[in-house]
VMD Tcl script that builds the backbone (N, CA, C; Angstrom):
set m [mol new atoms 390]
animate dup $m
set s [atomselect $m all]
$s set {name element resname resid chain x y z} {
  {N N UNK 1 A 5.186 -38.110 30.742}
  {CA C UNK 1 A 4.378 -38.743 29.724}
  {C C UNK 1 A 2.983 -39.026 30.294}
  {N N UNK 2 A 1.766 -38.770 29.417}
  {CA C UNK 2 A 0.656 -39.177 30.184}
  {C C UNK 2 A 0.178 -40.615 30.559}
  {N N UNK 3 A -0.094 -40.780 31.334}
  {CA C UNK 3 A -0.162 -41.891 32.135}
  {C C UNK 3 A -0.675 -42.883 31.425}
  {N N UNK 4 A -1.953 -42.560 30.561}
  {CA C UNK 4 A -2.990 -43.254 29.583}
  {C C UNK 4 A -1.961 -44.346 28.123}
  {N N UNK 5 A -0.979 -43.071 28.131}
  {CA C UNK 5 A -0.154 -43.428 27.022}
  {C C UNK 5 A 0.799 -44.556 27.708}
  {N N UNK 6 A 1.490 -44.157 29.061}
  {CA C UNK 6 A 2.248 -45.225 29.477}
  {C C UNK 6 A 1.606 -46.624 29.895}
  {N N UNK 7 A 0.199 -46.822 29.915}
  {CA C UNK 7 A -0.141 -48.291 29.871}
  {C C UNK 7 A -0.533 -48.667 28.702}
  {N N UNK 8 A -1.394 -47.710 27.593}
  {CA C UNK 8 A -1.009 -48.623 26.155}
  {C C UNK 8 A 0.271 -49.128 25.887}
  {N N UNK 9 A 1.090 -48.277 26.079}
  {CA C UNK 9 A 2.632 -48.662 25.558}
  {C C UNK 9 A 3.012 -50.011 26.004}
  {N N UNK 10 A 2.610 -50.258 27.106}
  {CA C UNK 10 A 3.145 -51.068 27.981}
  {C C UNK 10 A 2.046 -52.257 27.685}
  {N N UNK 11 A 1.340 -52.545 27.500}
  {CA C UNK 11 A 0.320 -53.526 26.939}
  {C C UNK 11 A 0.635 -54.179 25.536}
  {N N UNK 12 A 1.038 -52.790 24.665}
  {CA C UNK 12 A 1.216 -52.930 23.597}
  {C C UNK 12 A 2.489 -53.732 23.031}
  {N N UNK 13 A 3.538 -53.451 24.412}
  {CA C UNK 13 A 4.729 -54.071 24.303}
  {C C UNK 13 A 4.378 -55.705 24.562}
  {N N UNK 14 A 3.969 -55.912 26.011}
  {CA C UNK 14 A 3.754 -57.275 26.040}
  {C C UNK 14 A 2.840 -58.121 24.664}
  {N N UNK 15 A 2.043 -57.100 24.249}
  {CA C UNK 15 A 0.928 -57.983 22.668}
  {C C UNK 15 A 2.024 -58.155 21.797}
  {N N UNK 16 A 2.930 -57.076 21.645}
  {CA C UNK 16 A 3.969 -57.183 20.525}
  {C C UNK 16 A 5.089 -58.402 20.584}
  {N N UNK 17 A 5.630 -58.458 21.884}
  {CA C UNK 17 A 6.473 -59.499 21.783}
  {C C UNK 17 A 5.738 -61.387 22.115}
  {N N UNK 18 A 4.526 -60.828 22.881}
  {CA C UNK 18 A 3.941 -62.311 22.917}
  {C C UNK 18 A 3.694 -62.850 21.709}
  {N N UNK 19 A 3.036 -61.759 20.326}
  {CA C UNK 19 A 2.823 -62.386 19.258}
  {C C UNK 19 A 4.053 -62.959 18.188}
  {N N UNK 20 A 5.142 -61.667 18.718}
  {CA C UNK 20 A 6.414 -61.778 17.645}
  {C C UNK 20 A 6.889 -63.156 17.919}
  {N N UNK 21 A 7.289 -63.201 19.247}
  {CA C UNK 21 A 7.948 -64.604 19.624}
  {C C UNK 21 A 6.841 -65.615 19.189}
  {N N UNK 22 A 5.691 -65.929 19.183}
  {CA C UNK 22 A 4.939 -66.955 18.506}
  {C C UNK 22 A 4.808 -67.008 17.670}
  {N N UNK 23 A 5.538 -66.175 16.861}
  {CA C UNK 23 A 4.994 -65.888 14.491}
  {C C UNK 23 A 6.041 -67.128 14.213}
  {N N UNK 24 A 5.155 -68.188 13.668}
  {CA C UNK 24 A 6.376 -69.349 12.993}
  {C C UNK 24 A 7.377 -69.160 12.333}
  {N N UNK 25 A 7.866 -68.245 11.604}
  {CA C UNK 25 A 9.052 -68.347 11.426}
  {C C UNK 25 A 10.335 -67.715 12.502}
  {N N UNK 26 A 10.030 -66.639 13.300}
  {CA C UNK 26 A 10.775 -66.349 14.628}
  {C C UNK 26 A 10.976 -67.715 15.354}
  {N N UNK 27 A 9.522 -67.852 15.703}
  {CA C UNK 27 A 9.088 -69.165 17.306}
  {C C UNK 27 A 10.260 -70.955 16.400}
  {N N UNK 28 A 10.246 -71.044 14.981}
  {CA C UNK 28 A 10.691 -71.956 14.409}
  {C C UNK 28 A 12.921 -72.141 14.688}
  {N N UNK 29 A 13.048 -71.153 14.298}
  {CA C UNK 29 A 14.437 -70.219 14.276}
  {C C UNK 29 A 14.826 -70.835 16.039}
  {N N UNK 30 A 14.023 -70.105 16.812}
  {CA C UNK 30 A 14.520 -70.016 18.102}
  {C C UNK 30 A 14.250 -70.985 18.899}
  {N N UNK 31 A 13.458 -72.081 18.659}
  {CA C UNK 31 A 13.036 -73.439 19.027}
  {C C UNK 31 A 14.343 -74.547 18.384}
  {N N UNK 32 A 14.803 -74.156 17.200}
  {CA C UNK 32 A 15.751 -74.724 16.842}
  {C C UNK 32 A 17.737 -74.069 16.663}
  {N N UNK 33 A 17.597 -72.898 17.613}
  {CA C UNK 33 A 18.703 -72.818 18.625}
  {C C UNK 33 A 18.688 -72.717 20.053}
  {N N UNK 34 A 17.673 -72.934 20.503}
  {CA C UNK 34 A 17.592 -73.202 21.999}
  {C C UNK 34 A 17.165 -74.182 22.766}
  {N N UNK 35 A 16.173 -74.969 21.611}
  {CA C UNK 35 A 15.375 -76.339 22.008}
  {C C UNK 35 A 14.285 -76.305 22.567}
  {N N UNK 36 A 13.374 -76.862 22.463}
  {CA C UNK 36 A 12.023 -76.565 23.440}
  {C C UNK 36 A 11.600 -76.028 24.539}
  {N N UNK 37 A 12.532 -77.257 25.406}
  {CA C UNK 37 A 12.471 -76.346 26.926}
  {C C UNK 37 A 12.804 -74.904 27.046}
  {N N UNK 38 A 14.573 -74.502 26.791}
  {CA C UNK 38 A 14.818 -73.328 26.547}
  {C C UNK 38 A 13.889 -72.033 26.590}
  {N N UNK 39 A 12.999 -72.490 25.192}
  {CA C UNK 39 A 12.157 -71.624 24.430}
  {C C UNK 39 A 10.969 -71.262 25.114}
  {N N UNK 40 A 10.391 -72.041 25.520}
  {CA C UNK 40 A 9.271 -72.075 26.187}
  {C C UNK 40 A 9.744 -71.119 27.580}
  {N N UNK 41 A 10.930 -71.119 28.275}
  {CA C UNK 41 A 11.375 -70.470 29.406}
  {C C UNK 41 A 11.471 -69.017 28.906}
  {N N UNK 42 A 11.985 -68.813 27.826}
  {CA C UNK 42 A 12.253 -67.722 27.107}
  {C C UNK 42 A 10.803 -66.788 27.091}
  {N N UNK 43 A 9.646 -68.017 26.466}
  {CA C UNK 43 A 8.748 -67.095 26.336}
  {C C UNK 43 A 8.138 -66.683 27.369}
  {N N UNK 44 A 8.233 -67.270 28.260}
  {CA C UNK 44 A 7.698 -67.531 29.737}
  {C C UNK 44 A 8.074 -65.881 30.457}
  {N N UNK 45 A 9.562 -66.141 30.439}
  {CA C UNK 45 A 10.080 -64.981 31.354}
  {C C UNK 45 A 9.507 -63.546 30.345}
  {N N UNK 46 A 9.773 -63.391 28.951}
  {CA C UNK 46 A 9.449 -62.263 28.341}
  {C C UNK 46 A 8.151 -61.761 28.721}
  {N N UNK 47 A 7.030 -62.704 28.335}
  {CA C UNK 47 A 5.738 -62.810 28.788}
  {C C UNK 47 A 5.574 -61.904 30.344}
  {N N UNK 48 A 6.252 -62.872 31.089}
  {CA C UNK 48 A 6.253 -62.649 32.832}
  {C C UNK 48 A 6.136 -61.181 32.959}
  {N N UNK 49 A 7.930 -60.722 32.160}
  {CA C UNK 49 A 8.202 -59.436 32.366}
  {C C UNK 49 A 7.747 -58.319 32.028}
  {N N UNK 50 A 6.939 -58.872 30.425}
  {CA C UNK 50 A 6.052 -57.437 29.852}
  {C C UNK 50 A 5.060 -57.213 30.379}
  {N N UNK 51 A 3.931 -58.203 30.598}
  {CA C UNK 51 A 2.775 -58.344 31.432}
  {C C UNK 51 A 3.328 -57.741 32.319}
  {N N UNK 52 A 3.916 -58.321 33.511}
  {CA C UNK 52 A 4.049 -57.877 35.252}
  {C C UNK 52 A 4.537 -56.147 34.979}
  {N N UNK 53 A 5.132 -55.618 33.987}
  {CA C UNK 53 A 5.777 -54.300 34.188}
  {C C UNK 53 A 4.544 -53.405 33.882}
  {N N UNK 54 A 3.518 -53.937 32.448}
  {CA C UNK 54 A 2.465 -53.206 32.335}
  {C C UNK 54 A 1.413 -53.189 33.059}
  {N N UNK 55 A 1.212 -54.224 33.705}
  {CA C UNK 55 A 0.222 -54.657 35.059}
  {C C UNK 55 A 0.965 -53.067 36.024}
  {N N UNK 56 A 2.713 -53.358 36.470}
  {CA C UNK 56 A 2.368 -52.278 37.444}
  {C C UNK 56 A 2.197 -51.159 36.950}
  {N N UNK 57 A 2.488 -50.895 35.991}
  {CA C UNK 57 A 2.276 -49.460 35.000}
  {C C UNK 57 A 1.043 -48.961 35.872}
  {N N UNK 58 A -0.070 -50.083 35.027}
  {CA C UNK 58 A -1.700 -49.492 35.316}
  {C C UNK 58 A -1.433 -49.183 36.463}
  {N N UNK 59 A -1.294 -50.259 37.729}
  {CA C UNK 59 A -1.838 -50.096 38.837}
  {C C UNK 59 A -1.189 -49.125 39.979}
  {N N UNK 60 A 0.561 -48.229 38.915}
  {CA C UNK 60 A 0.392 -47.019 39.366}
  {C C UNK 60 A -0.324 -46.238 39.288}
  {N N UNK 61 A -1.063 -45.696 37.987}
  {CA C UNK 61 A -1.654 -44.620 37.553}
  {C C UNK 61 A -3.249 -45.060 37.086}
  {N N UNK 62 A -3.662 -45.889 38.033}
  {CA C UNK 62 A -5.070 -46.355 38.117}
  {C C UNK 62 A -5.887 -44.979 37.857}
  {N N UNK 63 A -5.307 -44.433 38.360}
  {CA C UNK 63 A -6.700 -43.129 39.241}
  {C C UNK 63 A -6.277 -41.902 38.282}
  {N N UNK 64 A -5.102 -41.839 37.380}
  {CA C UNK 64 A -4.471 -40.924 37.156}
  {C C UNK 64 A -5.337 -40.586 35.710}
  {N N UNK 65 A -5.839 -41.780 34.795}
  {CA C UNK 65 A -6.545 -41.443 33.908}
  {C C UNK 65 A -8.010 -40.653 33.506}
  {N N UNK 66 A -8.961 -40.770 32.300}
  {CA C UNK 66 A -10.328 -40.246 32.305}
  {C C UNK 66 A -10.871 -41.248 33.050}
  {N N UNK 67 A -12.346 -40.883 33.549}
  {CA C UNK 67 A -13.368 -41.578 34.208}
  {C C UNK 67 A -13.518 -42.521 33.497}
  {N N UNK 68 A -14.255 -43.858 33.582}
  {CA C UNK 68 A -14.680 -44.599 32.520}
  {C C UNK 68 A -15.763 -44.029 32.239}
  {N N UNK 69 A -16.575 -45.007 31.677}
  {CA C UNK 69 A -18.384 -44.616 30.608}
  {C C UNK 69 A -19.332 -44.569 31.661}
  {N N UNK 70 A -19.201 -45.985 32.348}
  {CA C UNK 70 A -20.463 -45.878 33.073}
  {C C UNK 70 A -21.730 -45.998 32.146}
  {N N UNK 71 A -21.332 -47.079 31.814}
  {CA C UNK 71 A -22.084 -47.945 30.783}
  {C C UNK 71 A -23.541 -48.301 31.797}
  {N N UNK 72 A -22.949 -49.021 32.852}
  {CA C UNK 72 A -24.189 -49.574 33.504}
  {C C UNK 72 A -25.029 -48.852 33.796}
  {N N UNK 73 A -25.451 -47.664 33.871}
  {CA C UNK 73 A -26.061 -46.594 33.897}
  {C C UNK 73 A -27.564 -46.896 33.134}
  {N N UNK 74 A -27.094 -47.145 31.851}
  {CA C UNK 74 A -28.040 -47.380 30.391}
  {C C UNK 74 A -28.801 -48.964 30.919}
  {N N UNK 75 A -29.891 -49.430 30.763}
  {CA C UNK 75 A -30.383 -50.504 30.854}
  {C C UNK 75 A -30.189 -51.383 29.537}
  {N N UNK 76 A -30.051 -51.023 28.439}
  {CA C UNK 76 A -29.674 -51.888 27.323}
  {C C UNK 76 A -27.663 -52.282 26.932}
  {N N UNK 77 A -27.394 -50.986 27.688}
  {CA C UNK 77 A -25.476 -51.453 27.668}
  {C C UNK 77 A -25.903 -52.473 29.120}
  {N N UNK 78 A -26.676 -52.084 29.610}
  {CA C UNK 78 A -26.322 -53.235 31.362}
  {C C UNK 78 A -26.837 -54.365 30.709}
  {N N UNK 79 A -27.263 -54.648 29.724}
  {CA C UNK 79 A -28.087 -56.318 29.418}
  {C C UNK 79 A -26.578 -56.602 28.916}
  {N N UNK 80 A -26.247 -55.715 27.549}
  {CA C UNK 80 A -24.803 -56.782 27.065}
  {C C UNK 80 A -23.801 -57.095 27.826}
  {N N UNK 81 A -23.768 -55.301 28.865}
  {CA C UNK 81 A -22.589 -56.225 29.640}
  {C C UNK 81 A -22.474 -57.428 30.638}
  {N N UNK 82 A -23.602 -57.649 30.995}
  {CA C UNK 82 A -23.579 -58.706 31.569}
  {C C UNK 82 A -23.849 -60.016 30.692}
  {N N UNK 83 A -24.421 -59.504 29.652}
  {CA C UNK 83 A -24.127 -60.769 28.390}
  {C C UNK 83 A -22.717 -60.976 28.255}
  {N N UNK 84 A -21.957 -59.969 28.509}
  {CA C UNK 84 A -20.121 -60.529 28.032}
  {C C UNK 84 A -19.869 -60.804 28.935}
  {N N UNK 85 A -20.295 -60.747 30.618}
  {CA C UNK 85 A -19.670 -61.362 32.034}
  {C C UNK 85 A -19.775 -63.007 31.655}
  {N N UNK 86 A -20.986 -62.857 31.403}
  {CA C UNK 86 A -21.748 -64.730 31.291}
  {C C UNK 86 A -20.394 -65.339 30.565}
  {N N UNK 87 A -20.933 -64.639 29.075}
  {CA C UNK 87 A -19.381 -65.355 28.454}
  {C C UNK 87 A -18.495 -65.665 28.625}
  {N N UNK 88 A -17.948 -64.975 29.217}
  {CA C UNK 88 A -16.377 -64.743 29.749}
  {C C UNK 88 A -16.199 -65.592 31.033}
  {N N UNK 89 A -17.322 -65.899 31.358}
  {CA C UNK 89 A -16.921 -66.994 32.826}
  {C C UNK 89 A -17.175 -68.032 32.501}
  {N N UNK 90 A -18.386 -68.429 31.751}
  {CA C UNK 90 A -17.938 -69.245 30.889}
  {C C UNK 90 A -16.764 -70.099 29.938}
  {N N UNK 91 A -16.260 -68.820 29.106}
  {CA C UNK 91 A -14.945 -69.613 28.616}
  {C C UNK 91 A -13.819 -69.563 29.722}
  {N N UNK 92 A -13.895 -68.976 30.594}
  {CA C UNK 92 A -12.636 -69.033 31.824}
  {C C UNK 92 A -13.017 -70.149 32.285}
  {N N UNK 93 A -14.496 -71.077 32.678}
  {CA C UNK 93 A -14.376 -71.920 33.504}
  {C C UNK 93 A -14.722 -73.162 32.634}
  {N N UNK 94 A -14.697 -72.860 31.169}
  {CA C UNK 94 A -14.466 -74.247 29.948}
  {C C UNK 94 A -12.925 -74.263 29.431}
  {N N UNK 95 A -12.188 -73.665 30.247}
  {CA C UNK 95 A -11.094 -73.418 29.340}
  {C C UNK 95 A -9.905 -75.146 30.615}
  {N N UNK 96 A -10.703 -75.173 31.640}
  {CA C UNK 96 A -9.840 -75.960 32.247}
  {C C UNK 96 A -10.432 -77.646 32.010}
  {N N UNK 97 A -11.870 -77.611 31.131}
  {CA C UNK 97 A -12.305 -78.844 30.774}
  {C C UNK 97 A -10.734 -79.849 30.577}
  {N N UNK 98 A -10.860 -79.473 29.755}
  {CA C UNK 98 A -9.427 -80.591 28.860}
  {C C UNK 98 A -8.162 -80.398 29.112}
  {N N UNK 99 A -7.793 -79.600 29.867}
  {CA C UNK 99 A -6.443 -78.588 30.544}
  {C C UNK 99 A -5.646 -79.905 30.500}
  {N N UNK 100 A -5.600 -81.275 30.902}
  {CA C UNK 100 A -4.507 -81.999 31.178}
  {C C UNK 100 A -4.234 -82.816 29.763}
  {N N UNK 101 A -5.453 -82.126 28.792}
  {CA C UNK 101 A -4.693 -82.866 27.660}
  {C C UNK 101 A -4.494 -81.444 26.474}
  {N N UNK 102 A -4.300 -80.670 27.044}
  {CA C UNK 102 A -3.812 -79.095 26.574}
  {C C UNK 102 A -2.488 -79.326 25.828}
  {N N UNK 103 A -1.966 -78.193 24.687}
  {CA C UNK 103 A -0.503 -78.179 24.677}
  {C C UNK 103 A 0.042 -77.285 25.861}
  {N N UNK 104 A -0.721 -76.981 26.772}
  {CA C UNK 104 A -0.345 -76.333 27.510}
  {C C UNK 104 A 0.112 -76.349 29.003}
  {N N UNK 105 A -0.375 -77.895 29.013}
  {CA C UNK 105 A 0.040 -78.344 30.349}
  {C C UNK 105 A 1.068 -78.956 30.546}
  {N N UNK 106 A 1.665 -78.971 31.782}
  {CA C UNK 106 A 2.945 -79.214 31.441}
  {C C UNK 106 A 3.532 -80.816 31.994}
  {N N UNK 107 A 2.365 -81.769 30.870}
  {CA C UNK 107 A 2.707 -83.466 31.257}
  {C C UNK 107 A 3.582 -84.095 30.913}
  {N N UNK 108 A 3.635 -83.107 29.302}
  {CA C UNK 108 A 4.949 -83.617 28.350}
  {C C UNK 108 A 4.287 -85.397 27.636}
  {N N UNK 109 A 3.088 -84.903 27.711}
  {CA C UNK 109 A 2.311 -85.924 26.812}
  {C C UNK 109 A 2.621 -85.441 25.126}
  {N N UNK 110 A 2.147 -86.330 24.172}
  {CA C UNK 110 A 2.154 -85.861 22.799}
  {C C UNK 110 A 1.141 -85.166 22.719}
  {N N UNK 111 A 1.191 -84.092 21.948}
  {CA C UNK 111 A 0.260 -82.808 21.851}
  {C C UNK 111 A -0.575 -83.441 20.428}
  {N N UNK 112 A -1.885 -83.269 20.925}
  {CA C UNK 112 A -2.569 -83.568 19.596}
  {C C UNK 112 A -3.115 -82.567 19.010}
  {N N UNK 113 A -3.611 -82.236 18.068}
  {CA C UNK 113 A -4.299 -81.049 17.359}
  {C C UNK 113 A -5.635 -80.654 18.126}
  {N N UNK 114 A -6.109 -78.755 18.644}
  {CA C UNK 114 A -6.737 -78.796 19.160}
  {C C UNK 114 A -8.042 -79.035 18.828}
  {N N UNK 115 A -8.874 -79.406 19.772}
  {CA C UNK 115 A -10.088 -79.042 19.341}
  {C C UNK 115 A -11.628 -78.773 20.241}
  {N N UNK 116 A -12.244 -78.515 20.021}
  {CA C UNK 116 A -13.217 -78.214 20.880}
  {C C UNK 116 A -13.105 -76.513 20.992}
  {N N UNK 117 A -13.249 -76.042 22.048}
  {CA C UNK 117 A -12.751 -74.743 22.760}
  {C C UNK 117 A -11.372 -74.072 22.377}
  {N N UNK 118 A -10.607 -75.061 22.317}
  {CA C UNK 118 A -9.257 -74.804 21.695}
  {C C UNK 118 A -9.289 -74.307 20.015}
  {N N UNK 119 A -10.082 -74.915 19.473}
  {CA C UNK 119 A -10.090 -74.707 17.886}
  {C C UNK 119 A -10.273 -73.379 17.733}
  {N N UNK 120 A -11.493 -73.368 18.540}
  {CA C UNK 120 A -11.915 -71.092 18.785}
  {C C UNK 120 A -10.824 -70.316 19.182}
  {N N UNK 121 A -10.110 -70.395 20.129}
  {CA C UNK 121 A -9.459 -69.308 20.804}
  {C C UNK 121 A -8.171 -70.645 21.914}
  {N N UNK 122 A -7.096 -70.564 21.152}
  {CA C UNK 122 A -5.872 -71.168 22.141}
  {C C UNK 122 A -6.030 -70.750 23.411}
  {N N UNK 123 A -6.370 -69.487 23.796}
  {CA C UNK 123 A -5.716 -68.875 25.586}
  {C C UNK 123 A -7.500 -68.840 25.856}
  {N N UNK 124 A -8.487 -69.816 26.078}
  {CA C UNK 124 A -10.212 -69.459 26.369}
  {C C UNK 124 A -10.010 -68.187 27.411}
  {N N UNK 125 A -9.332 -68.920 28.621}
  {CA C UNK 125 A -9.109 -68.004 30.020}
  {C C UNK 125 A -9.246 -66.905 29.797}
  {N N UNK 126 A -7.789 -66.395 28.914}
  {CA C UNK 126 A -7.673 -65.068 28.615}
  {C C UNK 126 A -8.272 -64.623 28.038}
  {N N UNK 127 A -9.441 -65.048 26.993}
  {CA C UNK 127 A -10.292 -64.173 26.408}
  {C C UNK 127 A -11.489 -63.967 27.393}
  {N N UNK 128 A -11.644 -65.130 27.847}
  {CA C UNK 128 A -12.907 -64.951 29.285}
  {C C UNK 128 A -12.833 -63.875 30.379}
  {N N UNK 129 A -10.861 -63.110 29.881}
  {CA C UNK 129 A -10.934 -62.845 31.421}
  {C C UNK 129 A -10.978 -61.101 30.328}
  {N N UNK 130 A -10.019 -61.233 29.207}
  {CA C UNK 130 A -10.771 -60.000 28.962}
  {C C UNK 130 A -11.987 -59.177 28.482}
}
mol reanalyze $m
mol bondsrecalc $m
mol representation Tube
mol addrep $m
């Protein structure tokens, strides 16, 4: 199989089940036969396993695909892309502002409704980092 195809697949799997398991009526169902903790382990390990398998996917067949663009080349693609670096380190390094009052941390405080950074984008990191 070509290599290109075996890391979409494999990306595509981890997007597919990270979102399926979070669609409220699945994430509702399975929170209320397994219980919170449970669930959260559940999503944890699925997560772990699709990510970590498509991670090694790529980083077999790194070299195996097309060249990239070579964007930076162009002086007007080199302004945006470094307009989306800014960003992106940005929300990676606003995303730990409020981290201990996150639903995501793990204090086991009452979760309040997000807001700020959170209201935009639940995972900042992960959008910063892609």
């Amino acid at each position: 199989m070509d290599p290109l195809l075996l890391v979409a697949l494999g990306f595509g799997l981890f997007a597919a089940t990270h979102l399926g398991l979070a669609w409220p009526p699945v994430r509702q169902r399975l929170v209320a036969r397994l219980g919170r903790w449970r669930f959260t382990l559940l999503f944890s390990l699925v997560a772990w396993l699709t990510f970590g398998s498509a991670f090694a996917t790529y980083a077999a067949h790194a070299h195996a695909g097309p060249a990239g663009l070579a964007l930076g080349v162009h002086a007007g693609a080199r302004g945006l892309l470094v307009a989306a670096i800014v960003l992106g380190s940005m929300l990676m390094t606003g995303s730990f502002a409020g981290y201990a009052r996150s639903p995501y941390a793990p204090s086991g405080q009452r979760v309040s409704e997000p807001r700020g950074l959170e209201r935009v984008t639940r995972h900042a990191f992960f959008v910063g980092f892609a």
